[in-house]
C-alpha positions as CSV (number, residue, x, y, z in Angstrom):
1,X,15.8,15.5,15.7
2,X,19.9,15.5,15.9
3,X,22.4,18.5,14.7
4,X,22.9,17.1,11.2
5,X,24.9,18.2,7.7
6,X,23.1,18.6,4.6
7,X,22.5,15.6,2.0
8,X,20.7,15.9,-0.8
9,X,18.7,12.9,-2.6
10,X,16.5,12.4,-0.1
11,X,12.6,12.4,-0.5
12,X,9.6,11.7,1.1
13,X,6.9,9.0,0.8
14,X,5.6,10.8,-2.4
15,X,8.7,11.2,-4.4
16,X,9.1,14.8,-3.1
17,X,12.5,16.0,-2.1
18,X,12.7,16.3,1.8
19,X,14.8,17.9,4.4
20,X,18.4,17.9,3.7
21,X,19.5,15.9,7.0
22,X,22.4,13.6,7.7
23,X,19.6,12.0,10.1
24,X,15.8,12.4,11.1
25,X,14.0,11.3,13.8
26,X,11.3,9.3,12.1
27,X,9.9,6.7,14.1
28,X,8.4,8.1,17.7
29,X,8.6,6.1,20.6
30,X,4.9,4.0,20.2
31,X,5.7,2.8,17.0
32,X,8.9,1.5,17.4
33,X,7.3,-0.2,20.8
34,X,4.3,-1.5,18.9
35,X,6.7,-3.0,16.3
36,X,8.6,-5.5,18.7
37,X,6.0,-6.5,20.3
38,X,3.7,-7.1,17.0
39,X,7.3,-9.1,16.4
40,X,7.0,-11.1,19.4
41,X,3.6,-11.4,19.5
42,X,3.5,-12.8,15.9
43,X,6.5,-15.6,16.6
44,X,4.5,-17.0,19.4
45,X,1.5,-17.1,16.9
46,X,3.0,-18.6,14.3
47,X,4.8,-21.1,16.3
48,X,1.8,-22.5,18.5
49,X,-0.9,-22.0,15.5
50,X,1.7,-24.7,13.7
51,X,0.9,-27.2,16.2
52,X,-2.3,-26.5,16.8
53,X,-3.1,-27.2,13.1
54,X,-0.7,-30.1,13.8
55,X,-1.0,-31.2,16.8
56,X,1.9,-33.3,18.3
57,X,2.0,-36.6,19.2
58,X,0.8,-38.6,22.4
59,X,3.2,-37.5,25.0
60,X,3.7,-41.0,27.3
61,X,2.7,-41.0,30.8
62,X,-1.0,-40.2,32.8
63,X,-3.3,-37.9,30.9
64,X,-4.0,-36.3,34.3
65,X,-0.3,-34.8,34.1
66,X,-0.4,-34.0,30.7
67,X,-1.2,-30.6,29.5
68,X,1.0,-29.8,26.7
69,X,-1.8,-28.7,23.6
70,X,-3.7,-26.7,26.2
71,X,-0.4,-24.7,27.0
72,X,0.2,-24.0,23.2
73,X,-3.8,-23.3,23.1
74,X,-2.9,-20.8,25.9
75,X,0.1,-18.9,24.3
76,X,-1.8,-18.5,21.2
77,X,-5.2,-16.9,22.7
78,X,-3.0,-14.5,24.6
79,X,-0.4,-13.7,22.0
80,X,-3.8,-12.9,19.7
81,X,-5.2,-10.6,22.1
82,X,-1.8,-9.1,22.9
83,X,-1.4,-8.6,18.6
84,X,-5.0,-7.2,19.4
85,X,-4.5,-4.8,21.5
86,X,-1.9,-3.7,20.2
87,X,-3.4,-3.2,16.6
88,X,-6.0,-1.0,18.1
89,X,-3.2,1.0,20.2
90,X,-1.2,1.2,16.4
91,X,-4.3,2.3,14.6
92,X,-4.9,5.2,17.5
93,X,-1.3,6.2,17.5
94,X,-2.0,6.9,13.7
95,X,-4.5,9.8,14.8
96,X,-2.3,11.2,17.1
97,X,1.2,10.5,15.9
98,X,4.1,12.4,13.1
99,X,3.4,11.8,9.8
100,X,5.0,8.5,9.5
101,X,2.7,7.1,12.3
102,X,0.2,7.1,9.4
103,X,1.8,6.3,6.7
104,X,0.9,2.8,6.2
105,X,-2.6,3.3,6.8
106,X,-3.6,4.8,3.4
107,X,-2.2,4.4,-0.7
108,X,-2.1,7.7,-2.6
109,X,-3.1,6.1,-5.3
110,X,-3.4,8.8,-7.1
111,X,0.0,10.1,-7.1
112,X,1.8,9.2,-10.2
113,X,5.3,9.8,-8.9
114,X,4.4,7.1,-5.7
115,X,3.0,4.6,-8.0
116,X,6.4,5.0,-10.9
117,X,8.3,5.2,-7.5
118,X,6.6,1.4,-6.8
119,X,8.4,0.0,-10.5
120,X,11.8,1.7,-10.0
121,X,11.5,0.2,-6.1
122,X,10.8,-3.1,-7.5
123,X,13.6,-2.9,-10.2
124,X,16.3,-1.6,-7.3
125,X,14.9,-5.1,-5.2
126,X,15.2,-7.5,-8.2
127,X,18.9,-5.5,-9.3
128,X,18.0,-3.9,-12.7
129,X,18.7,-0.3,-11.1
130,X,22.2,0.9,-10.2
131,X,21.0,3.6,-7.4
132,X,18.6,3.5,-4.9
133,X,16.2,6.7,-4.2
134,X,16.3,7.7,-0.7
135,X,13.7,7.9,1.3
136,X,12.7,9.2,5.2
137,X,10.4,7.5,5.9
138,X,8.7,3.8,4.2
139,X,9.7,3.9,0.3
140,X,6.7,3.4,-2.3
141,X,6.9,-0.4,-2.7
142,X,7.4,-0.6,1.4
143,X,4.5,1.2,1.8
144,X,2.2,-0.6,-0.3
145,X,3.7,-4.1,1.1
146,X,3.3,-2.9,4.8
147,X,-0.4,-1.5,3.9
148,X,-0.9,-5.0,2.5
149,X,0.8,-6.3,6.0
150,X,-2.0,-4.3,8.2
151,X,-4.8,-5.5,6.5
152,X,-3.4,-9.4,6.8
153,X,-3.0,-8.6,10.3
154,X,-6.7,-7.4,11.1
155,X,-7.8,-10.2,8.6
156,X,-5.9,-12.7,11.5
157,X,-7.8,-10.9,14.6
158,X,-10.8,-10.6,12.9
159,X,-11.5,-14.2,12.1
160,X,-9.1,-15.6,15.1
161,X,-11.4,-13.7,17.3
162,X,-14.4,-15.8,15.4
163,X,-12.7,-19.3,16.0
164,X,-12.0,-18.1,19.5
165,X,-16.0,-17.7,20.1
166,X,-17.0,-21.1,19.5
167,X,-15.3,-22.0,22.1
168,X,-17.2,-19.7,24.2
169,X,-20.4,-19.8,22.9
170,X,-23.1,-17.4,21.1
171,X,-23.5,-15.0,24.3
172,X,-19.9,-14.2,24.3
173,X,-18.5,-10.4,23.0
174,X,-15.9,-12.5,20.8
175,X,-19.6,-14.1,18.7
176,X,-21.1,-11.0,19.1
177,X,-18.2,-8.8,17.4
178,X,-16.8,-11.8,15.1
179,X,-19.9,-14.1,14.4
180,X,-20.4,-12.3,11.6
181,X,-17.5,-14.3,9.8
182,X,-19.6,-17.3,9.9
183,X,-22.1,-15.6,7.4
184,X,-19.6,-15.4,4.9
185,X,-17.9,-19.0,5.4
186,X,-20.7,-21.1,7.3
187,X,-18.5,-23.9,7.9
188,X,-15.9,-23.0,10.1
189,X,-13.2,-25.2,8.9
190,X,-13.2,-22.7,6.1
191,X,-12.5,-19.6,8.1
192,X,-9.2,-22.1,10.1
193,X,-7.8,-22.5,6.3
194,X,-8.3,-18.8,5.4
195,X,-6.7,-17.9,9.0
196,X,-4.2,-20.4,8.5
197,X,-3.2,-19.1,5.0
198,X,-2.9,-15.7,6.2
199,X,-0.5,-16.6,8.9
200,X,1.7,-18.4,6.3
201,X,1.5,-14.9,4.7
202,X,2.7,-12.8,7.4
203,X,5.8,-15.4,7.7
204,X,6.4,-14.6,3.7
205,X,6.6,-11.3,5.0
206,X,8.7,-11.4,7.7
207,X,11.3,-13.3,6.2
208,X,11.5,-11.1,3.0
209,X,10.9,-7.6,5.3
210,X,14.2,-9.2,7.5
211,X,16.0,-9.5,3.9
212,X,15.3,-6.3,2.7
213,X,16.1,-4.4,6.2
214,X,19.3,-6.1,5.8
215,X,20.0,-5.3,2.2
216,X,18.8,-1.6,2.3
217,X,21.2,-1.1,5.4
218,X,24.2,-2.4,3.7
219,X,23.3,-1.4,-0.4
220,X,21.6,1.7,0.5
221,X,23.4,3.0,3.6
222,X,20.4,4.2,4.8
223,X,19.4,3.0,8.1
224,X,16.7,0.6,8.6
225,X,17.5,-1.6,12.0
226,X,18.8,0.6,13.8
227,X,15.7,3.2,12.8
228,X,13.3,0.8,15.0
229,X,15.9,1.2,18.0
230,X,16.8,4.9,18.3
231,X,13.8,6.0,15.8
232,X,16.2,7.8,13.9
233,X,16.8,7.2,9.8
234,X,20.4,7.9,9.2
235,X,22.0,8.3,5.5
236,X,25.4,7.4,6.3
237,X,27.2,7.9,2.7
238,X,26.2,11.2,2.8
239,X,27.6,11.3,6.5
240,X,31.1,10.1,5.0
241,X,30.8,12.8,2.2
């Protein structure tokens, strides 16, 4: 945590005022490593799931020196397992991690200031409120959308993992682990539409979670980019105060 002035305004995830800092160090080292590469991992996805649902046309030449889909195949079944792998890393990191490590992971539902602090979020977003709360670490409407986020995410490994197996047959740990999604949607081109549609939702996501990052670090002047760099969340009108 950095030598800081006091603000004041600022609150936690559950409405509650929180330390009075200029900055905080919110976002520990994992996190902030887990979130470019879950960036990363999710472009290369995106991109080569798009072709693979639509393939490209015949490339000219001798099929023998052709290899283009099974490259894209490629990049996808690795990028999957690197998302993977690094879900499970996330989801351990919330055991072990600050407070923030695990914020995403559950809804106090029961807190009425968290779910009133959901409406006034939403009315700051769509411009019928003239100041923004201040928050350290995800506000209440972040943190639902980002709990929303997680469970899209293991919705993508869970049944990718299940397409993956047919591939490689019933005595493979992906069919053993995943086969299980074939119970609910026996016909597999079902669970490629449902996987397909939840990819189309995570790029819903990232583009409005890229316009909000923006928008909160220029309305707000509370840091957002920067906080997944330096793990820091800085208030800087209070800073200029």
């Amino acid at each position: 945590m950095t030598e800081a002035t006091q603000i004041h305004g600022v609150l936690d995830a559950h409405g509650e005022k929180a330390a009075e800092l200029q900055s905080v160090y919110v976002y520990e080292a994992p996190v902030r490593l887990w979130h470019w590469i879950n960036a990363a991992a999710i472009v290369v996805l995106a991109t080569t799931g798009y072709f693979i649902a639509s393939p490209l046309p015949s490339t000219p030449g001798e099929a023998s020196s052709q290899f283009l889909m099974g490259y894209i195949r490629f990049a996808h079944f690795s990028a999957g397992y690197v998302l993977a792998v690094a879900l499970l890393l996330r989801i351990y990191w919330a055991f072990v991690g600050n407070e923030h490590a695990k914020q995403i992971f559950y809804l106090p539902v029961w807190d009425r200031q968290w779910l009133s602090g959901i409406l006034y979020e939403a009315g700051w977003y769509a411009f019928l409120v003239k100041q923004p709360k201040k928050y350290i670490g995800h506000n209440p409407l972040g943190h639902l959308v980002m709990h929303l986020f997680m469970l899209n995410l293991a919705f993508l490994v869970v049944t990718g993992f299940a397409l993956y197996s047919e591939g490689e047959g019933r005595d493979s740990w992906q069919y053993k682990l995943f086969g299980w999604v074939f119970a609910i949607w026996p016909n597999s081109q079902d669970v490629h539409t449902w996987h397909h549609l939840a990819m189309w939702g995570v790029i819903l996501f990232v583009i409005i979670h890229i316009y909000t990052a923006v928008r909160e670090d220029i309305v707000s002047r509370q840091s957002l980019i920067s906080s997944m760099i330096s793990g820091e969340r800085v208030f800087r009108d209070e800073a200029d105060k």
